[in-house]
N, C-alpha and C positions, 0 to 999 in steps of 0.2 A: 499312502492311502490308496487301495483299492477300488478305482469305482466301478459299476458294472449298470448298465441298463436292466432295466425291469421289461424294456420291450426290444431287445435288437432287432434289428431292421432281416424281415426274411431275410432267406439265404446265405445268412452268417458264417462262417466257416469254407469260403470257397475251396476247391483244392489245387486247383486250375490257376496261373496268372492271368490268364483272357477273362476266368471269372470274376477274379479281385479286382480288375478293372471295371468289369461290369457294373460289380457290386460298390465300386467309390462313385460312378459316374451319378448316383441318386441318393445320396445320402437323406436321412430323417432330418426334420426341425434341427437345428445346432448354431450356437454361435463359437466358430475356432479362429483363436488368434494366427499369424505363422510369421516366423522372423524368415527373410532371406538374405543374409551375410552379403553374398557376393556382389550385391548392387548394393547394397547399406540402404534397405526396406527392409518395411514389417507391415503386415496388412491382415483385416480381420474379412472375413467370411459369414457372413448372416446367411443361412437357408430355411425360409419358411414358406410350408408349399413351391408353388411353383414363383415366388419371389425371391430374390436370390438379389444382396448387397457386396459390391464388392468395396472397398476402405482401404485405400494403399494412403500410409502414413512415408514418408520422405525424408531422410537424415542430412540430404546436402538438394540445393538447388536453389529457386526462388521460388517455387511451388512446395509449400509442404504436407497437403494431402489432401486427395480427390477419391471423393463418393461416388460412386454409381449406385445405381437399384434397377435393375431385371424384373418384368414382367416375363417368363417364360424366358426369349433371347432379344425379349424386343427393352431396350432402353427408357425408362419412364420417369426418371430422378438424377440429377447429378450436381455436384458441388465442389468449385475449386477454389479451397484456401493457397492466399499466398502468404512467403514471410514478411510482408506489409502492413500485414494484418486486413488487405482484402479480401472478400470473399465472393462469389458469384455462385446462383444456382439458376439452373434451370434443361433446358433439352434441347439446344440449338447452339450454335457457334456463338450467336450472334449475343444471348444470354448470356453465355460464360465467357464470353469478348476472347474468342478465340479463334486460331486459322481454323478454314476448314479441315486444312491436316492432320490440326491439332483434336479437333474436332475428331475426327475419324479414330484415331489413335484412344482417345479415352471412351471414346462407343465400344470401342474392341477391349476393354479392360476386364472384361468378363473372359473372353479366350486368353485374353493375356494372364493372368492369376488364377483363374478358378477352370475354365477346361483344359489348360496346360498342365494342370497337376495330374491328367491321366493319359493326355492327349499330345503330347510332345513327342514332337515327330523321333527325339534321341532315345522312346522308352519303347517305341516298337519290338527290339529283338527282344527286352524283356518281356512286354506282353505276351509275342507270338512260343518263347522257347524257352523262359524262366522259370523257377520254379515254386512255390509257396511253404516257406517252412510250418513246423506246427507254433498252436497259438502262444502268445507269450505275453507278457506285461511289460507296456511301455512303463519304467520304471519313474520318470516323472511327469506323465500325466496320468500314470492310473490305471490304464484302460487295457484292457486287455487285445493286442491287436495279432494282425499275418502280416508276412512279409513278402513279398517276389523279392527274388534273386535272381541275376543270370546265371545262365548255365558255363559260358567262358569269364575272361578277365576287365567283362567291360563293369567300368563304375556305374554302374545300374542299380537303382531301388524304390522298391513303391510298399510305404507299409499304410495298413486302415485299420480302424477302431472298428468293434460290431455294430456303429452305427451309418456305417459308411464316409466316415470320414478320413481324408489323406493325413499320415498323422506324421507322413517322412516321404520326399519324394526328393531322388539325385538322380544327374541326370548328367557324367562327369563334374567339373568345376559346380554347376548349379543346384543346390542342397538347400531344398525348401523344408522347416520343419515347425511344427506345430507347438504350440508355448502353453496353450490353453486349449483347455474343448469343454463346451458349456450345453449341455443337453435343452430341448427345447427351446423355441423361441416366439413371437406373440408379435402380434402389428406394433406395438412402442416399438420393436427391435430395428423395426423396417423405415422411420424417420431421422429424417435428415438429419445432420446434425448443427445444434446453434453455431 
């Protein structure tokens, strides 16, 4: 099934790689799920305005997945399930009976999952020297997206939907890719979870 926006996000069709990066770093309203393999995570992505959820779900640990919610880059929401089945929310270490470490580590989980996917320091030669093939259909999500490729033999790739959304991002071994993309999203999207 073919899906298409009724409004893509100006500047659709970059031709440039420094453009397609441009153009992923603000995507429209969206809720997109993404598996990442190589750590055994899956984590979803809420963007509404300038609210931004990040959701990493956890296959092995004693942690099985921690919320965050972005006010712009400032931290205003967070929630750590364990496999105890406790749970803690709030915005301080001290809330989520955590180190300060640890503390610091799930503040940064917005750079960690959500600006990594354009901003990871191994995608530079592709931004700076890559090149954008023409448009195509991610054939199981629908959507019609671009690609950066590098120009040499490095395992490089960054593909977005017209809505600005990362829909494939490798970066050698690390191959983050997108399972779902759910157009719009609404303040319910933005609450914690039970």
């Amino acid at each position: 099934v073919l899906h298409t926006s009724d409004n893509p996000k100006a500047g659709w069709a970059p031709t440039a790689a420094k453009e397609l990066f441009a153009f992923a770093r603000t995507p429209q309203d969206g809720i997109v799920d993404y598996a990442f393999p190589a750590v055994r995570q899956a984590f979803t992505i809420v963007v509404h305005g300038s609210d931004l959820i990040v959701d990493v779900r956890y296959q092995t640990g004693g942690t099985s997945r921690i919320w965050t919610r972005y006010a712009g880059s400032r931290l205003v929401g967070a929630c750590v399930f364990r496999r105890d089945d406790r749970t803690r929310c709030g915005t301080s270490a001290t809330a989520l009976k955590l180190t300060s470490e640890a503390f610091q580590t799930l503040a940064r989980q917005k750079a960690g999952y959500y600006d990594a996917l354009v901003s990871l320091p191994d995608l530079r030669p592709l931004q700076t020297s890559g090149s954008v093939g023409d448009v195509s259909i991610d054939a199981a999500l629908g959507y019609a997206l671009l690609c950066a490729e590098p120009a040499g033999p490095e395992k490089l790739r960054l593909c977005v939907q017209e809505n600005g959304f990362v829909t494939e991002m490798r970066a050698g071994a690390n191959r983050i890719r997108a399972t779902s993309v759910r157009l719009g999203a609404s303040a319910t999207s933005l609450k914690a979870p039970a």
